[in-house]
Structure formats: C-alpha cells, structure tokens
C-alpha positions as CSV (number, residue, x, y, z in Angstrom):
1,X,0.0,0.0,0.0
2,X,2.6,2.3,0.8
3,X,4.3,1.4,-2.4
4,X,0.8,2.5,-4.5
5,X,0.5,5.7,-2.2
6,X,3.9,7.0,-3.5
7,X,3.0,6.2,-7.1
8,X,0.0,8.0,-7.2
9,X,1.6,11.1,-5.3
10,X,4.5,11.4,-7.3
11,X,1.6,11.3,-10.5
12,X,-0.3,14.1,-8.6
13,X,2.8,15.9,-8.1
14,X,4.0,15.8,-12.2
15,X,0.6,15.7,-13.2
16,X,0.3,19.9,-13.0
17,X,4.0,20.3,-14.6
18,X,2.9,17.8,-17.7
19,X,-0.2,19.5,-17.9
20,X,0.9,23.1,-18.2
21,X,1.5,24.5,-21.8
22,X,5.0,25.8,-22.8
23,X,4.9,29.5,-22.8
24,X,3.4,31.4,-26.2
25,X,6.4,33.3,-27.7
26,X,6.3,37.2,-28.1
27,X,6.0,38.7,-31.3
28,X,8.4,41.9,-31.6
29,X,6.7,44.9,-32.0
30,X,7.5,47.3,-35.0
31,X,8.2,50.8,-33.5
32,X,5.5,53.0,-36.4
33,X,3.5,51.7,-39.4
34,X,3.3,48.0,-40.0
35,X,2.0,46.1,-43.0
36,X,0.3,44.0,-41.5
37,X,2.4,40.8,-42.4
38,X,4.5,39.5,-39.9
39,X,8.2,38.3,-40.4
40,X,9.5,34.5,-39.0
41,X,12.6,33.6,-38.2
42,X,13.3,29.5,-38.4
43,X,15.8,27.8,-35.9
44,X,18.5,26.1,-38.6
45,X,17.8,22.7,-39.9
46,X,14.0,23.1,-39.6
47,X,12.0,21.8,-42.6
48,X,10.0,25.3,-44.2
49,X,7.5,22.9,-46.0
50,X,6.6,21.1,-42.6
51,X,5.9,24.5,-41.3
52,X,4.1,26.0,-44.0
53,X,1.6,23.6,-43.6
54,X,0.3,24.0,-40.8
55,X,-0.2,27.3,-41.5
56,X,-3.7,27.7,-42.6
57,X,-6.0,30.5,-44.0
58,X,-2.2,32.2,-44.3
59,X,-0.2,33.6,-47.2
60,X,3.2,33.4,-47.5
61,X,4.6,36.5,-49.9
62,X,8.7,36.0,-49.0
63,X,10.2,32.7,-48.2
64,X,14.6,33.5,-48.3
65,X,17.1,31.7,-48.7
66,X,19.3,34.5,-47.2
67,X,17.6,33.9,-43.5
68,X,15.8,30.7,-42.7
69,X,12.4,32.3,-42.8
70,X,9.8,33.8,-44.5
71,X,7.1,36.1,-44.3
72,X,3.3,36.6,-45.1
73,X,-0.3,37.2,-43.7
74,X,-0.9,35.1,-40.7
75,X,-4.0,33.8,-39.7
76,X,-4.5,34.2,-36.3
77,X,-4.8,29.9,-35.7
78,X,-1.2,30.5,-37.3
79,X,-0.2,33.0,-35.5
80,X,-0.6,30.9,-32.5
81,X,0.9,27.9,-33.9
82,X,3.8,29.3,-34.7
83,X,4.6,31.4,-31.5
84,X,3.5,27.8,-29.7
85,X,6.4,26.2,-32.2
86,X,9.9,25.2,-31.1
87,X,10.9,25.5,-34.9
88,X,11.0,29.4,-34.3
89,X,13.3,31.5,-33.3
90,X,11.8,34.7,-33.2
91,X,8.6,36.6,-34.5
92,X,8.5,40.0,-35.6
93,X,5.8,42.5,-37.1
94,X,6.4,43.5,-40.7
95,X,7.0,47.5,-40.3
96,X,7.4,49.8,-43.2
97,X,10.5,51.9,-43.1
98,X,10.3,55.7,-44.7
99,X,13.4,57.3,-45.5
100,X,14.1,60.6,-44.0
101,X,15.6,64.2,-45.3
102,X,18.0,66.5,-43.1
103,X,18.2,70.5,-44.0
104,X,21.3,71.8,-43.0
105,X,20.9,75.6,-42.7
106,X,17.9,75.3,-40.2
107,X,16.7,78.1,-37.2
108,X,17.5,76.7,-33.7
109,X,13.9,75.7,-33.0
110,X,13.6,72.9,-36.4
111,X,16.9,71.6,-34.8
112,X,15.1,71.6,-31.5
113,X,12.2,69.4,-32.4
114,X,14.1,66.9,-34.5
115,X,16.9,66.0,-31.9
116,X,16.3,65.2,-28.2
117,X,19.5,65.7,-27.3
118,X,20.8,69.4,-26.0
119,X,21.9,71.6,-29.2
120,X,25.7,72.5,-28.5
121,X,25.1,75.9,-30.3
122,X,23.3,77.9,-28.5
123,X,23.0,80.7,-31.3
124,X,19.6,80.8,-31.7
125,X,20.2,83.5,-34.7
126,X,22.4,81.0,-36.4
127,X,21.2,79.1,-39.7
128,X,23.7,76.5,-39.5
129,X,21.8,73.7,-37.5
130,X,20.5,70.6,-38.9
131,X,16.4,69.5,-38.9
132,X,16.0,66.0,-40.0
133,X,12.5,65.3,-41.1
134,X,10.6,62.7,-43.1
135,X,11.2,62.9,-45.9
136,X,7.3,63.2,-47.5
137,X,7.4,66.5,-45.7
138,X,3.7,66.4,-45.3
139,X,3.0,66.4,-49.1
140,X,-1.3,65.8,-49.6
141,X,-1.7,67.6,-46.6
142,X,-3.9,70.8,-46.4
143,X,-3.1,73.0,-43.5
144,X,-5.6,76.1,-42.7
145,X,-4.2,79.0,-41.2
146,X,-6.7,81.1,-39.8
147,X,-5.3,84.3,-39.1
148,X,-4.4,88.0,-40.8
149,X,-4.3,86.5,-44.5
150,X,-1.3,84.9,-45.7
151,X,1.1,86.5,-48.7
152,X,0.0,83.7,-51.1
153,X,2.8,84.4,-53.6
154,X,6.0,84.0,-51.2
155,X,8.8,81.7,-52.6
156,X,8.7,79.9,-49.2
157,X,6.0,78.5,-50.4
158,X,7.0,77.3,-53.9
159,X,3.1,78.0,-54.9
160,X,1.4,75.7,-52.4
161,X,-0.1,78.2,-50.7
162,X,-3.5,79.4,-51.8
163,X,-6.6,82.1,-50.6
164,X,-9.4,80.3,-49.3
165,X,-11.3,83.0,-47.5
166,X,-11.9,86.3,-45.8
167,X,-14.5,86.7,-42.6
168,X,-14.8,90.1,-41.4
169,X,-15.3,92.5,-44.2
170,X,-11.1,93.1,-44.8
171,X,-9.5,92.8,-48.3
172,X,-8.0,89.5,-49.2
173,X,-4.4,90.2,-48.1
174,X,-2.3,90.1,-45.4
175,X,-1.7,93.7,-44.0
176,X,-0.5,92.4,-40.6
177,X,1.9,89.8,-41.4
178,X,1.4,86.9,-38.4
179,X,-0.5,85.1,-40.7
180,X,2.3,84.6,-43.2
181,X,4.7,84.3,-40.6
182,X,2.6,81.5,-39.2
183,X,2.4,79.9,-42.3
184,X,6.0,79.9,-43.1
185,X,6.5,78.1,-39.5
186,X,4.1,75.4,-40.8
187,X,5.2,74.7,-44.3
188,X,7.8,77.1,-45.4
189,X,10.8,76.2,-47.6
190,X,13.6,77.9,-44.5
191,X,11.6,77.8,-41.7
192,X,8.5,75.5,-42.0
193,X,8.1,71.9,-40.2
194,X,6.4,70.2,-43.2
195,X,8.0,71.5,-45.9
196,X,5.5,69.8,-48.6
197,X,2.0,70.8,-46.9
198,X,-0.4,73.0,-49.2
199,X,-0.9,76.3,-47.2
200,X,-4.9,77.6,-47.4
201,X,-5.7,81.2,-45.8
202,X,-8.5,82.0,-43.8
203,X,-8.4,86.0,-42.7
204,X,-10.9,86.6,-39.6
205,X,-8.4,89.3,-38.7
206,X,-7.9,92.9,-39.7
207,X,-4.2,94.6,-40.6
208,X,-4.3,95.5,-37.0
209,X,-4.0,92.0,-35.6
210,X,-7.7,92.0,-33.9
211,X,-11.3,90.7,-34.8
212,X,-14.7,90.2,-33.0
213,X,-15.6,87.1,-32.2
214,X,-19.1,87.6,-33.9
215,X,-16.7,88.6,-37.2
C-alpha cells in the first residue's frame, strides 16, 4: 500500500507540470506603421515545407534563402501555432520603413524638435543647425491657417499656398503679417516643419492683428 500511495503522489505531483503549456512566444513589435504581415525567423535545420503547412487561411509573400524564414499574412490559428512552435526562433511584425531628409541651414527651433538631445550651439540666430525630417514632408496635406491672411505668392511656399477666405469684411491680403509668418513656420521652404504641406488662408483678422468674435 505504501508502495501504491507514492506512485499515485508522485503522479499528482507531475501531473500539473505535464499539464501546463510551454509559454506562447512574443512577437516583436515594429516601432510605427506596419503592414500587416509578420516576419518569421526558423531555428537552422527546420523543414520550411513542414511549417508551411500548418499554416492555414495564411499567405506566404517571401520565403529567403538568405535567412531561414519567410514572411506573409498570418492567420490568427497560425499566429498561435507558430509562437507555440519550437521550430522558431523569433517573430516580428512587418513594419514599413520611410526614409528621412535633413536640412542643413535650419533656425534653432527645427533643430530643436528633430533632436532630443541638447543643441551645443546655442545661437539661436544661427542658420547652420541641422532638422532631420521625413522625408514626405507632409506632401497631400492641407493645412488652414486662420489668421491676418497669408502673402500667397511668397517663394517659401514654392506656390502651395492658396486664398481660401476672408471673414470680417477686410481685403483678401495680409496687411499684418502673423498670418504669413505663421504659415511659413508650418510649411515654409527655411523655416516651415512640413515642408511639402499645401498652405490655405482663412483671414478673420484685420491689418491690426484684432477681430470680433461675432466677425
């Protein structure tokens, strides 16, 4: 009896340690836009064919030779099979890299937004720091700025910049000036943050800077 009662204990004691699932493996997360695909890296010596199928409702767009792995749209049954598999060696989400443009003769502030590490210049009058931005600069993007008016016809703004309308009973111009500067701080060609943006003026103030709220 004594014999029979360790048996069973020791079955008791393993039975929770067989029972208990090996831990799902993390897929790596991509740091901005993704694709939607995900990217799967094979442990050497594993057969691809074996794994591809058990992968169903799934479509495999890249399978390398380079790396032992592939990549496609995952189910998510597959998605779980896979980060259940010992085959893999790592999981990652398919991002979508942009590539990135750098002006060199930028103001202190683009410098200031681009880089979070402190400027060593501190000549804020300078024009010799560096604003790395991507590189679609906004392009498709209209940006109203609703203000004084905006000088339409300024190079800054290489002709993206257009009248859209006039509140108030003042002439379609900007007799003031902050609405232009404004507008070169958005999307001028020097000074602007998105560089590629299509500029649209809305005056609701007069050449003295000031409106009612009524209009």
């Amino acid at each position: 009896m004594q014999f029979f009662a360790a048996v069973f204990a020791a079955i008791a004691l393993a039975a929770p340690v067989l029972a208990s699932p090996a831990p799902l493996r993390t897929v790596e997360k991509f740091n901005g836009k993704t694709s939607g695909k995900f990217i799967v890296k094979l442990k050497e010596g594993v057969v691809k064919s074996k794994v591809f199928a058990q992968l169903k409702n799934s479509n495999v767009t890249h399978d390398w030779s380079v790396i032992h792995g592939f990549a496609g749209h995952l189910s998510d049954e597959a998605l779980h099979t896979l980060r259940a598999s010992p085959d893999v060696e790592y999981i990652t989400e398919d991002g979508i890299a942009t590539t990135f443009a750098t002006q060199t003769n930028a103001p202190w502030g683009l410098a200031r937004i681009s880089q979070p590490g402190r400027l060593t210049n501190q000549n804020a009058d300078a024009l010799t720091f560096s604003y790395t931005y991507d590189d679609s600069a906004g392009a498709g993007v209209d940006v109203y700025v609703v203000d004084t008016g905006v000088y339409t016809g300024h190079s800054t703004f290489g002709g993206r910049a257009r009248w859209g309308a006039t509140f108030g009973g003042y002439p379609d111009a900007d007799g003031n000036g902050h609405g232009t500067h404004v507008a070169g701080t958005v999307g001028g060609s020097q000074y602007g943050v998105a560089k590629a943006v299509s500029i649209i003026a809305v005056k609701v103030l007069g050449d003295d800077g000031s409106g009612a709220i009524t209009g």
